[in-house]
Structure formats: C-alpha cells, structure tokens
RODO-2510 file (C-alpha; in nm, 4 decimals, decimal comma):
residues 364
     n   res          X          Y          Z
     1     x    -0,1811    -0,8135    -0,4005
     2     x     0,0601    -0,6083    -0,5945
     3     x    -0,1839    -0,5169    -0,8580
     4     x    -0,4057    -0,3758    -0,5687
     5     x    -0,0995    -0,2047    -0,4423
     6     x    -0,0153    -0,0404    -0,7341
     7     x    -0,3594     0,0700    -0,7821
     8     x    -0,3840     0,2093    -0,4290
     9     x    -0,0125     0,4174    -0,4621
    10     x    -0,1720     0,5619    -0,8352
    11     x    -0,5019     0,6884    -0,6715
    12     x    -0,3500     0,8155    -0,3939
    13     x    -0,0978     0,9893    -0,5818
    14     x    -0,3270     1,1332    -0,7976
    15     x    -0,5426     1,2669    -0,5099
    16     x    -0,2937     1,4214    -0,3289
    17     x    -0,1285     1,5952    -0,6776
    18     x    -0,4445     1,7068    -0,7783
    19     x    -0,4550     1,8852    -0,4392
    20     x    -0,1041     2,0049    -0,4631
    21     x    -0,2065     2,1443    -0,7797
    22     x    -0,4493     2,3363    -0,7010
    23     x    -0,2431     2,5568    -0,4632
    24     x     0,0373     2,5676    -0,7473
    25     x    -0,2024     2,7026    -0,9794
    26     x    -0,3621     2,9829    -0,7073
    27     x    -0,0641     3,1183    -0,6308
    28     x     0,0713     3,1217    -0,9415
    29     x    -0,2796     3,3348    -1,0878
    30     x    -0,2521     3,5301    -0,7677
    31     x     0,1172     3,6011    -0,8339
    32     x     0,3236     3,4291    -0,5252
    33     x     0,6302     3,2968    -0,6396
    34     x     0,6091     2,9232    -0,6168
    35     x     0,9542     2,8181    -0,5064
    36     x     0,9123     2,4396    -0,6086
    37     x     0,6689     2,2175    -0,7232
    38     x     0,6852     1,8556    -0,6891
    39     x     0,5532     1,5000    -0,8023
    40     x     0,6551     1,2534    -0,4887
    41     x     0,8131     1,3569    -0,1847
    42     x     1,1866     1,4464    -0,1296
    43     x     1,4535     1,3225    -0,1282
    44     x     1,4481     1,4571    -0,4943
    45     x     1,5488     1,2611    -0,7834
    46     x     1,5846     1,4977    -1,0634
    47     x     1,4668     1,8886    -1,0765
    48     x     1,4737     2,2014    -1,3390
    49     x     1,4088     2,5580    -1,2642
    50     x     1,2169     2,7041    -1,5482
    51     x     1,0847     3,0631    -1,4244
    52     x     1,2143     3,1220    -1,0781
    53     x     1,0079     2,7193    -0,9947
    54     x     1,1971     2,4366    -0,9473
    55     x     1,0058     2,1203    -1,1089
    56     x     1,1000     1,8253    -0,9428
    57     x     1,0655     1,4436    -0,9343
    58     x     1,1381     1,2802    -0,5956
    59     x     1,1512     0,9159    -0,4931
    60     x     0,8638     0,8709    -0,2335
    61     x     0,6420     0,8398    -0,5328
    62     x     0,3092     0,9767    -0,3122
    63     x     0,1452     1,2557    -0,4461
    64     x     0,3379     1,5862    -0,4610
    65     x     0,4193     1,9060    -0,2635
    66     x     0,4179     2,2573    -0,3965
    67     x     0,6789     2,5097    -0,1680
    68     x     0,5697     2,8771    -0,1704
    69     x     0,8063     3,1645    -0,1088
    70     x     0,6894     3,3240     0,2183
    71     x     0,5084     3,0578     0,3232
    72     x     0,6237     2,9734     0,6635
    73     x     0,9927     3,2188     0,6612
    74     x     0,8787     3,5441     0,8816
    75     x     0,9731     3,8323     0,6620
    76     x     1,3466     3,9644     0,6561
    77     x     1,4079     4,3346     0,7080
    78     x     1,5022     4,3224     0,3044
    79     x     1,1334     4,1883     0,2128
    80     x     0,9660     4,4510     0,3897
    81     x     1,1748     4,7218     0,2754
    82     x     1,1746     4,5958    -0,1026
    83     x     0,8776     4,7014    -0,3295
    84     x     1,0014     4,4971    -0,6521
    85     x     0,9793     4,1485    -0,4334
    86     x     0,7036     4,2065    -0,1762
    87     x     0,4114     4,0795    -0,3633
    88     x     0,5979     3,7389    -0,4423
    89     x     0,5563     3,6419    -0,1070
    90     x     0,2685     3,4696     0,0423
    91     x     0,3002     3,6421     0,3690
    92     x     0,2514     3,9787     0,2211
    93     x    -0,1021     3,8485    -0,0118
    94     x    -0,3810     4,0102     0,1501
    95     x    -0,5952     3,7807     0,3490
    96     x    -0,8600     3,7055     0,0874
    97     x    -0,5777     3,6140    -0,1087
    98     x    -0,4036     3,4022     0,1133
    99     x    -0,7078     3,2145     0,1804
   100     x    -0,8105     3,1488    -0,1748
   101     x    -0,4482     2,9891    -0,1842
   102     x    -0,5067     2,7807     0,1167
   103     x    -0,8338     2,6228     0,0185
   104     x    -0,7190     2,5647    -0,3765
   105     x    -0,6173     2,2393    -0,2918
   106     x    -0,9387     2,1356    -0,1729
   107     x    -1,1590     2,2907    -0,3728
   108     x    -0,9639     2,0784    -0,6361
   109     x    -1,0310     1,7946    -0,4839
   110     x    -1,3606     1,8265    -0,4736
   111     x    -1,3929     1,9171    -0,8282
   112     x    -1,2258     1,5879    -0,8877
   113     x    -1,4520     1,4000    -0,7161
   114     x    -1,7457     1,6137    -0,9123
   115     x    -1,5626     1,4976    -1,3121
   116     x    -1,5084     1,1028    -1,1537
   117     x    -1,9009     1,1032    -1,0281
   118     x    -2,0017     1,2838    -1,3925
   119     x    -1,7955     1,0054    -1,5958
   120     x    -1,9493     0,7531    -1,4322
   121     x    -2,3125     0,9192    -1,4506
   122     x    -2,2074     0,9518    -1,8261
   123     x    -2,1493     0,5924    -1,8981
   124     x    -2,4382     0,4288    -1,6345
   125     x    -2,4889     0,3909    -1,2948
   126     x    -2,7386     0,1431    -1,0937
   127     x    -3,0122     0,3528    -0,8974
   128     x    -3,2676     0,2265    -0,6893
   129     x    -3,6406     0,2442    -0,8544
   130     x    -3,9848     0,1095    -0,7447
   131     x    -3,9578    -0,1948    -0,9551
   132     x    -3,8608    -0,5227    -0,7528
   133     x    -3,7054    -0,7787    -1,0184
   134     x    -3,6323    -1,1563    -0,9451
   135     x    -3,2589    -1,1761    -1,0774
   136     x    -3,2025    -1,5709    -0,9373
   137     x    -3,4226    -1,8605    -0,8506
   138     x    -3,2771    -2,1209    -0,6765
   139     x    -3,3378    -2,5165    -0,7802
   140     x    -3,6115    -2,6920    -0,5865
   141     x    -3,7139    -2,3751    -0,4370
   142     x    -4,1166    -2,2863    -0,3511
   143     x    -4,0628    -2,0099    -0,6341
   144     x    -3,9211    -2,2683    -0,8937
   145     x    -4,2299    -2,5053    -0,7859
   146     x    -4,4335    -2,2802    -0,8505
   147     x    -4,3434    -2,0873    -1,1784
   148     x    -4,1853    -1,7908    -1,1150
   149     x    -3,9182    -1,6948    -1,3189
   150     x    -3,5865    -1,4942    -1,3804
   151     x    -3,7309    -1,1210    -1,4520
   152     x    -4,0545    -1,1569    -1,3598
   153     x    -4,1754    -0,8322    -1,1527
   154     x    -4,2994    -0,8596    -0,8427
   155     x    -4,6330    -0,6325    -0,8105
   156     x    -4,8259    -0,7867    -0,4642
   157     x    -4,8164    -1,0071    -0,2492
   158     x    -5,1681    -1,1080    -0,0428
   159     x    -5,1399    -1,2426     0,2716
   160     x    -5,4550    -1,3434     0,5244
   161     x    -5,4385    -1,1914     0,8451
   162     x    -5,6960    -1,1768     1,1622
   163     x    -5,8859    -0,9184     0,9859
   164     x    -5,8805    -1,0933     0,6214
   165     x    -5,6908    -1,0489     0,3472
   166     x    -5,4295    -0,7868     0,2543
   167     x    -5,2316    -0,6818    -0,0590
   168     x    -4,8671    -0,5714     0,0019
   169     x    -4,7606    -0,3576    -0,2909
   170     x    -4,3640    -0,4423    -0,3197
   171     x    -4,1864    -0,1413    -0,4279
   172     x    -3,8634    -0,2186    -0,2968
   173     x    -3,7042    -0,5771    -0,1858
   174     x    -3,7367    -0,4811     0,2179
   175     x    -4,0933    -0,5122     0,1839
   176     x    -4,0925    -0,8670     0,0396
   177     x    -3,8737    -0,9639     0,2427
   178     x    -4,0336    -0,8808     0,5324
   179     x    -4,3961    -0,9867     0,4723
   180     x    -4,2637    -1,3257     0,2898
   181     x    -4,0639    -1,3945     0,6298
   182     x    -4,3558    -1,3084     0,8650
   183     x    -4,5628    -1,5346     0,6826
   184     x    -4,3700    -1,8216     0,6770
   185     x    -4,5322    -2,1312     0,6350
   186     x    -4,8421    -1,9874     0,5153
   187     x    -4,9908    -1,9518     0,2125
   188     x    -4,9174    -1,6409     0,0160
   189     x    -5,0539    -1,4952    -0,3454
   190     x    -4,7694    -1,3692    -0,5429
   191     x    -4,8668    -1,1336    -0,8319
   192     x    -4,6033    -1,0665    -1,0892
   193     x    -4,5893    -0,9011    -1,4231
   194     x    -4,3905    -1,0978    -1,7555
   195     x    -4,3961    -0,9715    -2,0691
   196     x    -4,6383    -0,7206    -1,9970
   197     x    -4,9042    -0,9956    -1,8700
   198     x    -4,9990    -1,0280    -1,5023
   199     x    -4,9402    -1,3521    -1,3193
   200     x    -5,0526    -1,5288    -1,0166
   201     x    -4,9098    -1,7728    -0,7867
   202     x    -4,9594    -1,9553    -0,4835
   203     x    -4,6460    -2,0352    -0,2582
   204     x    -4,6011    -2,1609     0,0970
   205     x    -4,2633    -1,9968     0,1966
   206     x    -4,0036    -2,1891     0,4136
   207     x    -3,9613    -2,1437     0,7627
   208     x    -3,6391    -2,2736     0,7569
   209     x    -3,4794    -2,1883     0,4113
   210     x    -3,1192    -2,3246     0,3501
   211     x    -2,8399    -2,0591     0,4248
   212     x    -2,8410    -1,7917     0,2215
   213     x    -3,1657    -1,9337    -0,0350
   214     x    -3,4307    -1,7627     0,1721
   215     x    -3,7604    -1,8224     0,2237
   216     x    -3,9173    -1,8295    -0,1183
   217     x    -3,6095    -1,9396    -0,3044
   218     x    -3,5326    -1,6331    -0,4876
   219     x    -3,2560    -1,2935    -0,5500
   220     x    -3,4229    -0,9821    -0,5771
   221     x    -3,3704    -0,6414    -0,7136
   222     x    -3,4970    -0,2680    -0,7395
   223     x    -3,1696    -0,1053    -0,9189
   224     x    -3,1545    -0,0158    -1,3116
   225     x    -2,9070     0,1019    -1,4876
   226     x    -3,0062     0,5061    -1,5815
   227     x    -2,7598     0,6677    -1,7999
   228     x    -2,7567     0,9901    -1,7785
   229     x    -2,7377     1,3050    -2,0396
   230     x    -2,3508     1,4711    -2,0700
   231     x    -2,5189     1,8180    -1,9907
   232     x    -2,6972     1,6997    -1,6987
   233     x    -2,4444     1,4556    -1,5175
   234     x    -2,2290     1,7356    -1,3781
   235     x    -2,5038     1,9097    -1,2242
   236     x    -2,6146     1,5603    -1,0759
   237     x    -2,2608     1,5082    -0,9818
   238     x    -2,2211     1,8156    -0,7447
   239     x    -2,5599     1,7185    -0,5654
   240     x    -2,4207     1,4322    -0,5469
   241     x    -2,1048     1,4677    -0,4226
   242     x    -2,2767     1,7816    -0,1796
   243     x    -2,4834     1,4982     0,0113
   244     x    -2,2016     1,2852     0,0306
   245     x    -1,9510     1,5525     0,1829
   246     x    -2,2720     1,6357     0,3884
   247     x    -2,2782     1,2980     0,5250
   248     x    -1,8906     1,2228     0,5888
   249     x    -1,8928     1,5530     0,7678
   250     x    -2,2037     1,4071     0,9957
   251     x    -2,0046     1,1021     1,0650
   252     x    -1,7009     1,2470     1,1514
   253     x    -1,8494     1,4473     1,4154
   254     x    -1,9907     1,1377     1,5531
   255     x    -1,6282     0,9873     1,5419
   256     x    -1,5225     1,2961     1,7240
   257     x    -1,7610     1,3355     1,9499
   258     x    -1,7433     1,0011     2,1060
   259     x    -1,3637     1,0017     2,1098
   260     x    -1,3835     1,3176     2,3326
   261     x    -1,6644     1,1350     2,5483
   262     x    -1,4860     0,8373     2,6028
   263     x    -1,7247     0,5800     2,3834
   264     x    -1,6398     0,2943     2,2435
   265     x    -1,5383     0,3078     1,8150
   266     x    -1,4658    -0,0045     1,6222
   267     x    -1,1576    -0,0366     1,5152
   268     x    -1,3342    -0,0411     1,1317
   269     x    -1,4240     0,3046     1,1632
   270     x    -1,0919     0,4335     1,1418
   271     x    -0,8863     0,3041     0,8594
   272     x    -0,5521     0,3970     0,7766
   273     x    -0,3388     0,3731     0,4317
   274     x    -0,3473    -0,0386     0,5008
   275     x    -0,7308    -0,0219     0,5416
   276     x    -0,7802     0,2278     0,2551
   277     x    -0,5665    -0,0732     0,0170
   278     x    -0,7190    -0,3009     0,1734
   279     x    -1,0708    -0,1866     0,0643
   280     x    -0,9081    -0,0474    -0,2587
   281     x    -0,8884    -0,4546    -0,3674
   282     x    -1,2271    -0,4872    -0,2621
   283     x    -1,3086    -0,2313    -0,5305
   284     x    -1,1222    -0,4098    -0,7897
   285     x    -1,3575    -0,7123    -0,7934
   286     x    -1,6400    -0,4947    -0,9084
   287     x    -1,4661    -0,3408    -1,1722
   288     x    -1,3173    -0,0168    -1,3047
   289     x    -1,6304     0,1711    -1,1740
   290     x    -1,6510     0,0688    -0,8568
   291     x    -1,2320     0,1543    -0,8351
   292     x    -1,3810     0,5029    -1,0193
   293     x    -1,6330     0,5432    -0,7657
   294     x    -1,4111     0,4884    -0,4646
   295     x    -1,1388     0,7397    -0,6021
   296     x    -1,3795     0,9964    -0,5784
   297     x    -1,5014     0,9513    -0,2370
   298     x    -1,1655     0,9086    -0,1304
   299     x    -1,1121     1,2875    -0,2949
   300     x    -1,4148     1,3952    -0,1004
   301     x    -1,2495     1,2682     0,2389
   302     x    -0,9354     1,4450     0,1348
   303     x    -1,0995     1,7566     0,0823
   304     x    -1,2869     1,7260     0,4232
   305     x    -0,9743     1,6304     0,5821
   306     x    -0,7594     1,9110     0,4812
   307     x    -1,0234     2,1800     0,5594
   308     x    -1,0543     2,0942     0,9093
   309     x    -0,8885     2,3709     1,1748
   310     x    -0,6344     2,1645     1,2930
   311     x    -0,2486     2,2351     1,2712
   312     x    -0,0389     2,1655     0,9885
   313     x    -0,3559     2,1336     0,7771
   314     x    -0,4787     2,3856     0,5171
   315     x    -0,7847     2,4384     0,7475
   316     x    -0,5343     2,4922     1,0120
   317     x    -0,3221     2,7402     0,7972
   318     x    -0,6548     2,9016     0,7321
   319     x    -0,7488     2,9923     1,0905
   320     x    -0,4724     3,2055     1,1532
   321     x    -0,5337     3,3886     0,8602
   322     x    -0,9029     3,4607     1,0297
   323     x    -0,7420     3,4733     1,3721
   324     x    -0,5455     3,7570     1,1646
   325     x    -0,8138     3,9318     1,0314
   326     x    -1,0096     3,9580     1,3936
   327     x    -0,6682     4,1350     1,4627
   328     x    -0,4685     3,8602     1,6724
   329     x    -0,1902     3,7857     1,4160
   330     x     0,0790     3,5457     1,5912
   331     x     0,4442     3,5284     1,5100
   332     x     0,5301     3,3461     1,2595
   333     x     0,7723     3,1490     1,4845
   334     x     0,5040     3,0510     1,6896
   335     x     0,2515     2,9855     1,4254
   336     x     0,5472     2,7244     1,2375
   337     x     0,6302     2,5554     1,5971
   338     x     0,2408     2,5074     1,6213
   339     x     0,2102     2,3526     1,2816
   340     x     0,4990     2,1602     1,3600
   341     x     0,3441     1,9662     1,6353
   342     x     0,0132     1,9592     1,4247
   343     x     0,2334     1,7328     1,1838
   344     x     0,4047     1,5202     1,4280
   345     x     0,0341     1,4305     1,6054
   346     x    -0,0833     1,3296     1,2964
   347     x     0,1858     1,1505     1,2008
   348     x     0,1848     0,9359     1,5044
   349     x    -0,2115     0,9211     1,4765
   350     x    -0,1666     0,7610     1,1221
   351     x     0,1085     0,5170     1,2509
   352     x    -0,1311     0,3915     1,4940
   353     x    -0,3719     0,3428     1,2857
   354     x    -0,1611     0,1660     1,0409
   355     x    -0,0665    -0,0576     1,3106
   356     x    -0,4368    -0,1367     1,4249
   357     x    -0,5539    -0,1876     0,9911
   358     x    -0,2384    -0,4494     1,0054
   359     x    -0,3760    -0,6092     1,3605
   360     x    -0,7116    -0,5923     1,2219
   361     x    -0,5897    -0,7504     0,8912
   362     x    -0,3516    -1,0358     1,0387
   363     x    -0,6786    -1,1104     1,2785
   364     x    -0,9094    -1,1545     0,9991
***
C-alpha cells in the first residue's frame, strides 16, 4: 500500500511538473517575466530568486505551479504607461503569444506521453498478430488427451454442420473460442503447426468445462513481442498516442453527454485521485511497463483535461483570449472572479469523487 502510494504521488508529480514546465519555459522564450516557479504547492518550504524568478520548494509535494507576472493582476496605470516593463507582462503578449503560453503545458504533456510510449516501443511491446498460440494446457483436459501441446499453433479447426464440413481458419483466439463453444460435445478436427510440421487432432470439447478451464482445456494467445527500431518508435508513438487522445476525447463526450441527459454512469467511469492509486497498484503487478504505460495515458488525460474550455483551466484561460480576438475582451476582474468559481466547482467535483472511489473501494 505505501509502495503504491508513493508511486502514485511520483507520477503524478511528475505529470503535473512536466506541465508546469512547459508554461515556465514559453514564457520565458517568449519573454514574460515568470514571477515564481515551483516544485509542490505552497505553503513554501525554501525559495531563491535567481533572475527576477523565485525557485521554490513547497510542502504539498504534488506537482508544481509556475506564477507569471500579469497573469491575472489587470494592468496598473504605471504598466501601461512604462515602455521598459510592458512586454514582461503576460497581459500585454499579443494573443498568439499568449496562447502559445497557455497551451505549453499541454503540449508538454503530450510530448511526454509520446517519449514514455517510444521507450517502451524501444525495449518491446506485445501486439496482437494472426497467429493463435496455446500458452497453457490444463491436466486431464480433451487437449492434453489428445496431444496438443504448449506452443503448438492453431491453423483450423473443421467442424460438420447441416451442409457438411467446414474449416474455420483461427486467426485470432475469438474465433476458437467461439466455434469450439458452439460445438460442444461434438467432434471437432484441430489442425496445428509444431516445429514447422502440421498436426491433426480429434477432440470432443466439454459442454460443461470446470470454471475457468474451458471447453477444450487450453490458454490461448495472438500477441508477440515486436520490438521496434529507435528511429521508428517515435513516429509510432505519436500515432499512437493520436488514436488514444482520439478515443479519450470520444469517451468523454459520451460521459458528458449523458450527464447533461440525465443517464445513468457507473460510478467506475469516473475515478478520482483514490481510483487513479487504486489502479496505479494494479499496474504494479505487471511490472515497470505496465506502471510506464499507465503514466503516459495518464499524461494524455492531463493534456485533454487542461485543454477543455472550462474556467480555471488552460482551455478556459484560452477562450478569452479568442473571445478577445473576436473583439469581446472582459475585465480582468470579471474574467479572475469567473476562474475563481471554475476552481472551486472543480474542486468540489474532485472531492466527490474522492468520496465515491473511497465508497466504491470500502464496498469492494
């Protein structure tokens, strides 16, 4: 339990710095003064100017924060009238600028997510292929009876039907699954390749295996392990990572759509920072790539996340800056009372849901 909670506070950390970073590093190349950068969350700890920046550690060790001048002050009579300071300020970046700024963070999160998927590309990942494998064979089993063995490939299976015979070409385990169950109790041909000779067999699969053997007796598989090239694995990556953005995007307008229409959601769909730990252990028991793999979709959420229009987010921050450039600019003491709120919703959205992951958890 601690292990996986340590684990958890590093990757989130991580994620969120990364993030933080990336707007440090914007403004800093587009020449806003950054007024403070931070690893955790105040109350601070220890911090150094260096520069005009004030580096500082803080106890809440989540993540980071990064505090622009200009960034939510309206400007003074003095900023507007000086031409030394002027361009320090965020408010007075043009709005390409300002928006570059704004969307750093999750562009860096996605790039993230882009060198975690191209490390693990690097070193080997499990893909589906058309080759169905037996990986176990249970004792006593039809299979075991039989002959078939660990490895063997499974090529056909030939089945007698009403209008004779047919040969079921098993390219992935659905298929034998399916035709061995809708033939249970019958007898089947099983054709399978070992050491580059072709085998038959003759089974009768159960009707009623034991729980969890099946019918047949046997643990099947279609993944390999394809390593691929260091030149190619980023591209790969950002296809990758492109369909899976693609896809959270596609089920968080579901989400959305039936919580404005009033349909049901489980209460699995939504997890909070106890559900995200609690899966983060899950991850753990596969091993460092698995842990690997889920850092970088969490960094892909993140990214999605932050870039939607809502206040207090950088998407948020980023539609007044269009609402600006159609020409309906709000005050900035409006626009920092609407982000206000933004952040108060959201923080007693993720309190509920952090009360619902620990329901959920203590339920089982």
């Amino acid at each position: 339990m601690l292990l996986t909670a340590i684990t958890f506070f590093i990757i989130l950390s991580v994620l969120v710095f990364v993030h933080e970073f990336g707007h440090y590093l914007m403004a800093r190349i587009i020449g806003v003064r950054v007024e403070e950068f931070g690893f955790g969350l105040p109350p601070r700890i220890f911090g150094k100017k260096i520069k005009g920046t004030i580096y500082s550690i803080n106890w809440l060790p989540i993540g980071g924060f990064v505090r622009l001048a200009g960034e939510d002050d309206e400007p003074t009579i003095h900023d507007q009238r000086s031409t030394t300071n002027k361009s320090q300020y965020f408010w007075a970046r043009s709005k390409k600028e300002r928006a570059a700024i704004l969307l750093a963070g999750v562009t860096m999160n996605f790039f993230l997510a882009v060198c975690i998927t191209s490390f693990l590309l690097i070193r080997g990942v499990m893909e589906p292929t058309k080759i169905v494998r037996v990986e176990t064979i249970t004792a006593g089993s039809p299979a075991e009876a039989v002959g078939i063995k660990v490895s063997d490939t499974v090529k056909t299976i030939t089945v007698m039907e009403s209008t004779g015979k047919k040969s079921v070409v098993i390219e992935d385990p659905d298929t034998l699954i399916t035709t061995v169950k809708s033939h249970a109790g019958e007898m089947v041909e099983i054709i399978v390749t070992r050491d580059g000779k072709e085998l038959r067999f003759t089974a009768i699969p159960r009707k009623d295996p034991p729980k969890g053997e099946g019918a047949l007796g046997i643990a099947i598989s279609n993944l390999e392990k394809h390593v691929y090239p260091w030149h190619q694995a980023p591209f790969y990556a950002v296809k990758i990572n492109v369909i899976r953005m693609w896809q959270m995007f596609s089920s968080m307008a579901n989400l959305l759509y039936r919580l404005v229409t009033g349909r049901k959601i489980q209460s699995g769909e939504v997890s909070g920072p106890v559900g995200i730990a609690q899966v983060t252990g899950q991850a753990m028991k596969f091993g460092i790539d698995a842990v690997l793999e889920f850092a970088s979709i969490l960094s892909l959420n993140l990214a999605l996340l932050n870039v939607l229009p809502f206040p207090a987010l950088d998407g948020g921050r980023l539609a007044f800056v269009i609402f600006e450039k159609m020409g309906k600019k709000a005050r900035p003491e409006i626009e920092r009372t609407i982000h206000q709120i933004g952040m108060m919703f959201l923080l007693g959205l993720l309190a509920l849901i952090t009360v619902n992951d620990i329901l959920h958890l203590v339920r089982g």
